[in-house]
N, C-alpha and C positions, 0 to 999 in steps of 0.2 A: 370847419373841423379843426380841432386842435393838434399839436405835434404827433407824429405815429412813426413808427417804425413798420418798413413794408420789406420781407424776403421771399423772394419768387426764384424758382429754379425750372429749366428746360431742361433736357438731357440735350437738346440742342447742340454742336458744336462751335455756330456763329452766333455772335451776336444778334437779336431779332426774330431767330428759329424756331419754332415750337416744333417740339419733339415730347410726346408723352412721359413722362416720370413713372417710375416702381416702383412697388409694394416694400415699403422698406428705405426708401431714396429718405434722404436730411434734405428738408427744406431749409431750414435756417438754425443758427447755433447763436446762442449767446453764451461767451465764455468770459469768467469773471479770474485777475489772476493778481498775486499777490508780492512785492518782493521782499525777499528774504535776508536781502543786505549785501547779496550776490549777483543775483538774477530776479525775474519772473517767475515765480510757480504758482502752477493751475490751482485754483480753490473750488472752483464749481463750475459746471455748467447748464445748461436751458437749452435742447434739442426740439423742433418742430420735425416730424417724418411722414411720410405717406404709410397709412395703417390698412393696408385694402388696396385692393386692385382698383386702379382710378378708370374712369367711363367720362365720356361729355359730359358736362358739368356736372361732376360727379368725381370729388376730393377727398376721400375719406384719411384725417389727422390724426397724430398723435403727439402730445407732450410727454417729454421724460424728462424729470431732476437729477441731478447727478451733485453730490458732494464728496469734497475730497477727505478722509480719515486723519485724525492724528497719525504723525510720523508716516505718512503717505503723501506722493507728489502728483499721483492722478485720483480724478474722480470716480466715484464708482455708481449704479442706479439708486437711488431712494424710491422716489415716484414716479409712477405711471399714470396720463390717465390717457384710454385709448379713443378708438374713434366712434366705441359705444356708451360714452361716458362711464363706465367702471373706473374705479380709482384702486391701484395696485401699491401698497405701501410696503417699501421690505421684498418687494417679488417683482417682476415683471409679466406674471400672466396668473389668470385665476384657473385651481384646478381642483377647487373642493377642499385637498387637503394642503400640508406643508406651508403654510403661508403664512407669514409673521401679523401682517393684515391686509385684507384683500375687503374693499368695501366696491357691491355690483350691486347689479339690478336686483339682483336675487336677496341679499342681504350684506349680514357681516361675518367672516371668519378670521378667529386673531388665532396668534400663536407665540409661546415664550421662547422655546424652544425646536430642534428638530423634529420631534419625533414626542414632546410632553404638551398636557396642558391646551390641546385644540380646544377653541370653544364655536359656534357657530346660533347665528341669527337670522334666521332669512326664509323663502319660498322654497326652496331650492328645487325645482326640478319639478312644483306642483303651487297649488292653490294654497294648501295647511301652512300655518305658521310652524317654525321647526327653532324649539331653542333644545340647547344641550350641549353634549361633548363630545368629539371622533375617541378619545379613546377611553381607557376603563378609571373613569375619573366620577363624582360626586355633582351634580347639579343643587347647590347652595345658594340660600335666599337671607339675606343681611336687608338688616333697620339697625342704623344705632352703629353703625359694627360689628353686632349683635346675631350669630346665626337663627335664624328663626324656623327653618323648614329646609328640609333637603329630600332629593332623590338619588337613591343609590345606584349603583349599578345592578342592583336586582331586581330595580323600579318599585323598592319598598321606600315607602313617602313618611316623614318622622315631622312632625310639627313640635316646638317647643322641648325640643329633645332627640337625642342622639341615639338614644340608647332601645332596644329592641327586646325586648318580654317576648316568650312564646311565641318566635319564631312569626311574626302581625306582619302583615302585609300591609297596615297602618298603624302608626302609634303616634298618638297625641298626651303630653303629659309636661311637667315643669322638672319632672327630675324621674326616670324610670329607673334609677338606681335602688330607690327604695321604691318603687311601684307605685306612684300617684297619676290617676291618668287613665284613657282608655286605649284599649289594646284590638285590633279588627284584625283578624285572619281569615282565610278560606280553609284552612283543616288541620287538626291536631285535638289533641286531649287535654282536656282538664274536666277535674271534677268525676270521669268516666262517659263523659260525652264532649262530644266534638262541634265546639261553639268558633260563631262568626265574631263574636262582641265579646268582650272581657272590659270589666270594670272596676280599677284597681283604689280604695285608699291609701292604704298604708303599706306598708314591707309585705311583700307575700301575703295582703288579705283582699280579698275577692271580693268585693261590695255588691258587684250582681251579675251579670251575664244573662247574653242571648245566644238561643242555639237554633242549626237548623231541622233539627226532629222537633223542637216547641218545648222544650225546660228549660229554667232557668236557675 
């Protein structure tokens, strides 16, 4: 074997004693420190802890990062990862919301801010794939840089376009400003009947439509 580094702790009092450790005990630290032309200051450090109640052979670990901030002399958490592989970035525990980024079993959940901007990737709490937002935000789709398709928060879906004609629970078009493009709702009026399909060329002119009583 090559060089390694090995930290073991007892709660033991003598030397030689085995004495169980606790959910939460530091097995080992590695502290990394800097000086300043004064002294030493802390820059960072590398925690090992017991993550779990320990049993006969039976250790369950945890790793934390810690870095110290501009104009600051102690470190503070960055990274998690616990003793179910979850990796906690920004946070120290996963809990759905609040989380700058939390990458687990379940998925991914980032965040900008407190309280803006969730977004979320993952299982979460079932079989379905779940992409989307925790709050009253837009689900947007880029090529190019390029918006190409979005879901609002009304779960009205907009392909090659932003903009929304007669109130369409789908709209597909390159420019709905002047109406090119097809328009799909579940109910409303045009024409004096109340159509699923609207089919637009030009500025307010209706190329064809389908309804569900059968005109068109």
């Amino acid at each position: 074997l090559g060089a390694y580094l090995n930290f073991a702790k007892s709660r033991g009092t003598s030397v030689g004693s085995n004495t169980v450790v606790q959910n939460g005990d530091d097995l080992g630290v590695v502290d990394f420190h800097g000086n300043d032309g004064t002294d030493f200051v802390h820059a960072a450090r590398i925690v090992g802890s017991v993550d779990g109640a320990p049993g006969s052979n039976d250790m369950p670990g945890r790793l934390t990062f810690l870095t110290t901030a501009d104009s600051a002399t102690t470190p503070t958490e960055r990274m998690r990862i616990n003793s179910s592989g979850d990796v906690n970035i920004g946070s120290s525990s996963y809990s759905g919301i609040g989380e700058r980024l939390c990458l687990t079993g379940n998925g991914l959940v980032t965040q900008s801010a407190a309280t803006t901007n969730r977004a979320l990737f993952g299982t979460f709490g079932g079989s379905d794939l779940i992409i989307g937002t925790f709050d009253s935000n837009n689900v947007k789709f880029r090529t190019g840089n390029t918006e190409r398709m979005r879901i609002d928060t009304n779960g009205i879906t907009y392909i090659n376009t932003t903009s929304n004609p007669g109130s369409a629970r789908l709209s597909i078009g390159e420019n709905f400003t002047s109406r090119n493009g097809l328009s799909i709702k579940n109910t409303g009026a045009q024409g004096g009947g109340q159509y699923y399909a609207l089919f637009y060329n030009n500025a307010d002119s209706l190329a064809g439509s389908i309804s569900h009583n059968g005109s068109t």
